[in-house]
C-alpha positions as CSV (number, residue, x, y, z in Angstrom):
1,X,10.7,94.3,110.8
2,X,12.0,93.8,106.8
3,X,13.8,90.7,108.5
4,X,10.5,89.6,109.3
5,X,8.8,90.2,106.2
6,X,11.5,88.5,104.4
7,X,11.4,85.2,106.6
8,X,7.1,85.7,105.9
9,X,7.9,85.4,102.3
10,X,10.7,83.1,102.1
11,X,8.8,80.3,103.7
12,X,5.3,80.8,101.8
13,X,7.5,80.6,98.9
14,X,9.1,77.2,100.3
15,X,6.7,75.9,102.8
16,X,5.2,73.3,100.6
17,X,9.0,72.2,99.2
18,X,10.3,72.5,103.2
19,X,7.4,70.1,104.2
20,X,8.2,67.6,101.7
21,X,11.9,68.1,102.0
22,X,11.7,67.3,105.6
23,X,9.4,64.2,105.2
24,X,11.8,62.8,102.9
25,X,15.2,63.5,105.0
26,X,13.1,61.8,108.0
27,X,12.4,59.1,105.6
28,X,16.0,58.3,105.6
29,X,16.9,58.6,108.9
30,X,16.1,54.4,109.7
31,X,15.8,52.9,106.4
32,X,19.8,52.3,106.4
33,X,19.7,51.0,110.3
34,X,16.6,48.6,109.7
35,X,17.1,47.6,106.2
36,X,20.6,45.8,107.2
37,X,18.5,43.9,110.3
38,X,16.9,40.8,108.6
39,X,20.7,40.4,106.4
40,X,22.7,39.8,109.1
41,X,22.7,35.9,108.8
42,X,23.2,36.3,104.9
43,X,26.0,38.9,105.4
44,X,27.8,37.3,107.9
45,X,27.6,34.2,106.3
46,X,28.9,35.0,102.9
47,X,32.0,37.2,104.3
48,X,32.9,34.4,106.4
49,X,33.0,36.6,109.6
50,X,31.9,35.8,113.0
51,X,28.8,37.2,115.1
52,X,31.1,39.2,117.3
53,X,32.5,41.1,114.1
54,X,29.0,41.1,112.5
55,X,27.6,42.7,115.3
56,X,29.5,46.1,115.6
57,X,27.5,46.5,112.0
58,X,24.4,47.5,114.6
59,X,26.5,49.1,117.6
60,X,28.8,51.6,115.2
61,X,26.0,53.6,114.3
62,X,24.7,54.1,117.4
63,X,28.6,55.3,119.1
64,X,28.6,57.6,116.1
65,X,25.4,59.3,117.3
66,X,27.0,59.1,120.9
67,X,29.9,60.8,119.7
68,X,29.1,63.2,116.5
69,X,25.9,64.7,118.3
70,X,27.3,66.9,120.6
71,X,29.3,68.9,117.9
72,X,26.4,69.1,115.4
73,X,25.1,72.1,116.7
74,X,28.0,73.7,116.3
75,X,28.8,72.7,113.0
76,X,25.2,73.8,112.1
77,X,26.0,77.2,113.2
78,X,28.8,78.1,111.4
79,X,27.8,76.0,107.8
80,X,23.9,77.0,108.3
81,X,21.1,74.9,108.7
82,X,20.1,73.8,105.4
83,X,23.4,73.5,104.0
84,X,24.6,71.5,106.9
85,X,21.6,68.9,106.3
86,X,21.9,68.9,102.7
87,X,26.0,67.6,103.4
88,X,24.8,65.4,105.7
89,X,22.4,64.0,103.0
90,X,25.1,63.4,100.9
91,X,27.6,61.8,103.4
92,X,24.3,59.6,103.8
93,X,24.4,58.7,100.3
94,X,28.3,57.7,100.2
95,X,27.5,55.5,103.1
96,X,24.9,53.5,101.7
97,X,27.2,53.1,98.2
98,X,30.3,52.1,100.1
99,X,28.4,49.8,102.3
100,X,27.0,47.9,99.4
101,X,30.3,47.2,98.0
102,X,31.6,43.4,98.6
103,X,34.0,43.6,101.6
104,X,34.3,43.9,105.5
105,X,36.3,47.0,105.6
106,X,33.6,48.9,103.1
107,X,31.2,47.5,105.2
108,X,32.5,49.2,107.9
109,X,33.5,52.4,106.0
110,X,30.0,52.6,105.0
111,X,28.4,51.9,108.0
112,X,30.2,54.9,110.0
113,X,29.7,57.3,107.7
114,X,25.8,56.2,107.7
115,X,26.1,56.7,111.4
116,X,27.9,60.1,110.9
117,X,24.7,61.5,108.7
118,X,22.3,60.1,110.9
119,X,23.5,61.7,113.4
120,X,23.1,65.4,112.1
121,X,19.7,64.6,110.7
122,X,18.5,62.9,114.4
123,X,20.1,66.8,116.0
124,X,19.0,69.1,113.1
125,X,15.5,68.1,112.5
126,X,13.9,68.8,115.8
127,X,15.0,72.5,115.6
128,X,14.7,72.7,112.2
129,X,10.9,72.3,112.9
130,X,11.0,74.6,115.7
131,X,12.5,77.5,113.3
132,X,10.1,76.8,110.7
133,X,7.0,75.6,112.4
134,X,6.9,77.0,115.5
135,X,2.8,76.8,115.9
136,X,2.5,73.5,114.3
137,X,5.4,71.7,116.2
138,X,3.4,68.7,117.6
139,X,1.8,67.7,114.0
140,X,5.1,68.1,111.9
141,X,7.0,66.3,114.5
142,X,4.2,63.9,114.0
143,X,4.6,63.2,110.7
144,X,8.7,63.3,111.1
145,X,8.4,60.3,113.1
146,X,5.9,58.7,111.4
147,X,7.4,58.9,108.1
148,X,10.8,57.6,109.7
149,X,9.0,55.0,111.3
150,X,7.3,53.5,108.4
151,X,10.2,53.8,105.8
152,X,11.7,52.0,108.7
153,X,9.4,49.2,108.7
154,X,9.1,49.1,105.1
155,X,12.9,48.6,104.6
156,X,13.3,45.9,107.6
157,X,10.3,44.0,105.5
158,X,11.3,44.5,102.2
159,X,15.5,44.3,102.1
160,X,15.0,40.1,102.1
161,X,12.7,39.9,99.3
162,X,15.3,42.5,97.7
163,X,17.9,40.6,98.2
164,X,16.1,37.2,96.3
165,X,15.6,39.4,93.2
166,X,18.3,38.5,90.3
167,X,21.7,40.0,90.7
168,X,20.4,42.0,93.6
169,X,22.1,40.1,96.7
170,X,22.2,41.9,100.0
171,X,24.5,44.4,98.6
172,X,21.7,45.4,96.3
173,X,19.1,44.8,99.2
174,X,21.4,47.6,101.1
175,X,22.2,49.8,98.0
176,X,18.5,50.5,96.2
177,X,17.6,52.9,99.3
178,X,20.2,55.4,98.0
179,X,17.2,56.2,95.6
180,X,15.4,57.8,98.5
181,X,18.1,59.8,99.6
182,X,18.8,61.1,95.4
183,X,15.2,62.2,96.0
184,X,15.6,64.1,99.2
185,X,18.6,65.9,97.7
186,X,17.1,67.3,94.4
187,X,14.3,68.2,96.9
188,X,16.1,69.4,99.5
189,X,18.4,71.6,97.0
190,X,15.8,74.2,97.1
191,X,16.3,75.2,100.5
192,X,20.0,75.5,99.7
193,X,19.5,78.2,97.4
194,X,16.9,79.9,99.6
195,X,17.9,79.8,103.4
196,X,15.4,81.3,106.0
197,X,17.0,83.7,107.2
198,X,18.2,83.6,110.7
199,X,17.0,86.0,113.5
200,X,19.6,87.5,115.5
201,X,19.5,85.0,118.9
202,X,23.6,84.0,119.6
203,X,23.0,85.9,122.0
204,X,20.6,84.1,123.8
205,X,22.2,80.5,122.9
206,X,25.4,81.5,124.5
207,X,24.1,82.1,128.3
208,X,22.5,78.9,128.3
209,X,24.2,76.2,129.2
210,X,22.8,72.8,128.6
211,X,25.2,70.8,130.6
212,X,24.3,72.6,134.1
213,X,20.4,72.1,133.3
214,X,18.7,70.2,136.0
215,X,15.6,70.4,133.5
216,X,18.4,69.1,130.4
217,X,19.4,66.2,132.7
218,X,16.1,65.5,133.1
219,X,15.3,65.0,128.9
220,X,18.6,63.8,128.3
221,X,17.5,60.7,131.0
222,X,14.5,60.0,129.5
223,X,15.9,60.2,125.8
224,X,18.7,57.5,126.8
225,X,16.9,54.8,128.9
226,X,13.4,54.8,126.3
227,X,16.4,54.3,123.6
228,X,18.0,51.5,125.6
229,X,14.5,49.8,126.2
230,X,14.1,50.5,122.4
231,X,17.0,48.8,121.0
232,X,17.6,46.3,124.0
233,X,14.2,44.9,122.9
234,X,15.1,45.0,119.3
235,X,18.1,42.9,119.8
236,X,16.8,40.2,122.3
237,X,13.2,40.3,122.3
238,X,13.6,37.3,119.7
239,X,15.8,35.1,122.0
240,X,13.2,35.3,125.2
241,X,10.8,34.3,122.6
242,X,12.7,31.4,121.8
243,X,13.8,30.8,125.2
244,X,9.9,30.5,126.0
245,X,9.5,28.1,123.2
246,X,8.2,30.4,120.3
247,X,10.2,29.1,116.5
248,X,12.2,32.0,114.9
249,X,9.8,32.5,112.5
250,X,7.2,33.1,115.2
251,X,10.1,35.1,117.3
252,X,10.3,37.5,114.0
253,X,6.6,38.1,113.6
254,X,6.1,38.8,117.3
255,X,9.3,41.8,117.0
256,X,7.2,42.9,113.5
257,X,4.5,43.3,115.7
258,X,6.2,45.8,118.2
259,X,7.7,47.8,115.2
260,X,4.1,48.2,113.6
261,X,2.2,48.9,117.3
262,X,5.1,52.1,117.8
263,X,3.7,53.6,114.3
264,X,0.7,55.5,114.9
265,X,2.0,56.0,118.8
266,X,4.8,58.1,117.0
267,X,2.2,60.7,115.6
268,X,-0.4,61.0,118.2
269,X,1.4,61.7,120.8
270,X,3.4,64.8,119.5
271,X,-0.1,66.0,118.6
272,X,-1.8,65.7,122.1
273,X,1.4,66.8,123.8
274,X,1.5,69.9,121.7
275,X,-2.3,70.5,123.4
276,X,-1.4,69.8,126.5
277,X,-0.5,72.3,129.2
278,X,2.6,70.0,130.7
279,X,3.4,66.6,130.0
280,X,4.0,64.9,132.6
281,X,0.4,62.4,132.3
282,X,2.2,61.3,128.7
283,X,5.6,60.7,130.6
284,X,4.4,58.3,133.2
285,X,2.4,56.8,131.0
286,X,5.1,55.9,128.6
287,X,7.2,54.8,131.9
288,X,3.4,52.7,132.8
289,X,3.4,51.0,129.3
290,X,7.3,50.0,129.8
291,X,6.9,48.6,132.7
292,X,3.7,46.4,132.3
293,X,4.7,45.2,128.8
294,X,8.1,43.9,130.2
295,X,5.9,42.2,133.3
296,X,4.6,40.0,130.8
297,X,7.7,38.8,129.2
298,X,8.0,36.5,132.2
299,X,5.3,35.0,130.4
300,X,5.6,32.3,128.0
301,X,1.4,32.6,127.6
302,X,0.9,33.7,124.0
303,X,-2.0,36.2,125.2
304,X,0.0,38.0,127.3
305,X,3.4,38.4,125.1
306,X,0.9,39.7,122.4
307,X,-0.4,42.4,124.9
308,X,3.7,43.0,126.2
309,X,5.0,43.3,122.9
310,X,2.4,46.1,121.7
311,X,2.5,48.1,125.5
312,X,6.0,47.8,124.3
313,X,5.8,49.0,121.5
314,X,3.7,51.8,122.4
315,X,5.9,52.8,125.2
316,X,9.2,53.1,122.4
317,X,6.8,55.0,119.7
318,X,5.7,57.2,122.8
319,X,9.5,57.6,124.7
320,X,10.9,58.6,121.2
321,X,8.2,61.1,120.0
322,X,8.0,62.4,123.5
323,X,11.5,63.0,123.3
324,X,11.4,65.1,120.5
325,X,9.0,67.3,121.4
326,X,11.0,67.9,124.7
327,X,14.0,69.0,122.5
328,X,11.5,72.0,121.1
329,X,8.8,72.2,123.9
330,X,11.9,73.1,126.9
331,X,13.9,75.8,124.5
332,X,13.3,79.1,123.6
333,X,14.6,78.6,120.0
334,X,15.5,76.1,117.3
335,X,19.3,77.2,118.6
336,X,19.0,76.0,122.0
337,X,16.3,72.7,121.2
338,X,19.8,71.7,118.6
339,X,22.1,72.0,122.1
340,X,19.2,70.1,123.2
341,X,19.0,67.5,121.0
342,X,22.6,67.2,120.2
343,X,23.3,66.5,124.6
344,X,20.7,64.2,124.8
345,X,21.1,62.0,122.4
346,X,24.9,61.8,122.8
347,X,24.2,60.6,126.1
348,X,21.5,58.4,125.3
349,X,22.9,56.9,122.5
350,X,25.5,56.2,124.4
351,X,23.3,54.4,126.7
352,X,21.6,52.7,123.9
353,X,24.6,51.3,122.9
354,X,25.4,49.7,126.5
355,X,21.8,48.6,126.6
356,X,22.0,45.4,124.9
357,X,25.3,44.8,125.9
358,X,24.6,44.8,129.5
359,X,21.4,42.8,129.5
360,X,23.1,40.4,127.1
361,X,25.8,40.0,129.3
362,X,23.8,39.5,132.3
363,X,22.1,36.2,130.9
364,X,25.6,35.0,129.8
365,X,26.6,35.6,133.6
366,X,23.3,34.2,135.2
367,X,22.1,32.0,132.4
368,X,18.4,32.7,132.6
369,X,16.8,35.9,131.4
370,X,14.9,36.2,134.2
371,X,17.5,38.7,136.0
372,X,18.1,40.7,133.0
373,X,14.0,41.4,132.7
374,X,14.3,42.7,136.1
375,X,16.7,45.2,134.9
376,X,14.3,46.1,132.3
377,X,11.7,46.3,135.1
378,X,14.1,49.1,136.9
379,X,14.5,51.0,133.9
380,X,11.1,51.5,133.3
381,X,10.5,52.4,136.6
382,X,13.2,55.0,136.1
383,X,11.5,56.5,133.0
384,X,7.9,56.4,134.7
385,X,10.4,59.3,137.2
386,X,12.0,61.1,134.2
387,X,9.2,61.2,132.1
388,X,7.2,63.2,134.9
389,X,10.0,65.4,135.9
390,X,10.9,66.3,132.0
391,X,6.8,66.8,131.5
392,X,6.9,69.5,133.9
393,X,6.5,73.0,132.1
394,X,9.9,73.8,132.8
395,X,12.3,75.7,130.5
396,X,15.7,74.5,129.4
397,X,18.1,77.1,131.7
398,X,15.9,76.1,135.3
């Protein structure tokens, strides 16, 4: 009971500090992945490397989240919560220096440690909520993804303009976001120094095994294929465009406008989802959405790839905020929804990362991109299944 009491106290004393803490890591989570997007040509370019080399700049982070997610938990565990994300934070913050430096191989450097800290922040935060917030899940998970999704947007917009200011460059364009991340650490300090203490559940977390989860499977499948529809779109959505006729310019506004349709999608739908008794209407839709937005990419009709681009944006701001609250919404505690979150988005990273690859591949193979759209048509038939069997009111260990 005094354990109680003190958690009570600890987190009225920190709430307010926790919220904003929180808002702030989240702020950083994308801002280092988008902001490097629209600098690729100017990068590349003034390096002298080829698109081949340029482009493990976008597929490292992702194989770091593949990789480091599954042994975040862990590392949580022993370090503690708070400390672990404040590390992380400041791993984060190296990155982005290192990155910014003139060179290939700190290019590199940076990016992997970027993809490191990302990593612990995409595992940590979902739990963290769950620990801290547990009757108020669906609206801060709201506001986590819809302060990571804007700061995203914000930085892919802004990093050009940057980049034209005097003496700024790309590497300045990169480097001024390590502002935000100085401000989440000298916020997120306070938590540091005044840990909520943890309940005694190791016990619990050890007879669950996520691995042997039919219900685990089931969130880790949808995790990975909305991220491959996600990113997959983000890398090639632009070259259908063009392949229909559209100018770059117009290709690039027509991507803006998927980015900005996910937005408020990312709030909602942990919101209503938090309200509802299962899920499984917001999992087929999301699967719905996918599906009839990448119908009308056979279309070169302007009308119609205005529609597909926001259903498809609609369907990534719903697959990814969905997937979050399945982390917290299939676990007992934020212990198991880290296992959670660290095994699904290993896996679907992973998948993420093959995503482009493989649809890529298949137009160089076929040369048309009417094959690979069918893929995209499968996949999205294949989270319409997951997203109804992972909105079933099922916990984690059935």
């Amino acid at each position: 009971m005094s354990l109680n009491m003190e958690q009570i106290s600890v987190k009225r004393k920190n709430g307010l500090l926790l919220v904003v803490g929180i808002m702030l890591f989240a702020s950083t989570l994308r801002v280092p992945l988008t902001s490097i997007g629209s600098l690729v040509p100017i990068i590349r370019d003034t390096l002298g490397v080829s698109n081949t080399i340029i482009g493990l700049v976008s597929t490292l982070p992702l194989l770091a989240f593949a990789f480091v997610s599954p042994f975040v938990p862990k590392i949580a565990s022993r370090m503690g919560m708070e400390r672990t994300i404040f590390l992380s934070m400041v791993i984060l913050g190296l990155g982005i220096v290192i990155r910014s430096i003139t060179g290939i191989s700190t290019l590199f450097i940076g990016t992997i440690l970027i993809g490191i800290s990302i990593s612990f922040g995409n595992v940590l935060l979902p739990s963290l909520i769950k620990m801290n917030f547990p009757f108020k899940v669906g609206l801060m998970t709201g506001f986590y993804a819809l302060f990571k999704s804007v700061f995203g947007a914000l930085a892919s917009g802004l990093s050009v303009p940057i980049s034209k200011i005097d003496s700024f460059g790309w590497q300045g364009a990169l480097g001024i976001w390590v502002i935000l991340v100085i401000i989440s650490l000298f916020i997120w300090y306070s938590q540091v120094k005044n840990p909520v203490p943890k309940p005694e559940l190791e016990s619990d977390q050890k007879k669950t095994n996520m691995w042997t989860s039919f219900t685990a499977w089931q969130v880790t499948l949808f995790m990975g294929l909305q991220s491959l529809m996600y990113y997959t779109c983000l890398t090639w959505l632009p070259d259908i465009l063009q392949f229909h006729g559209y100018s770059s310019s117009q290709a690039g506004w027509i991507l803006s406008l998927m980015l900005f349709a996910l937005i408020p999608v990312n709030f909602l739908i942990p919101v209503i989802a938090d309200k509802m008794k299962n899920q499984k209407i917001l999992g087929a839709l999301t699967g719905a959405v996918f599906l009839l937005g990448t119908i009308g990419l056979f279309s070169a009709n302007i009308v119609l790839i205005t529609i597909s681009v926001i259903l498809i944006g609609i369907g990534c701001g719903s697959g990814y905020s969905l997937s979050m609250m399945f982390f917290t919404l299939r676990t007992k505690n934020g212990y198991e929804a880290s296992e959670l979150s660290g095994m699904a988005q290993s896996f679907g990273y992973f998948l993420a990362a093959l995503g482009p690859i493989l649809f890529g591949g298949l137009h160089d193979l076929i040369g048309s991109w009417i094959t690979p759209l069918f893929m995209l048509l499968f996949i999205a038939m294949i989270i319409f299944i997951t997203g109804v069997l992972a909105g079933r009111k099922v916990m984690i260990n059935n």
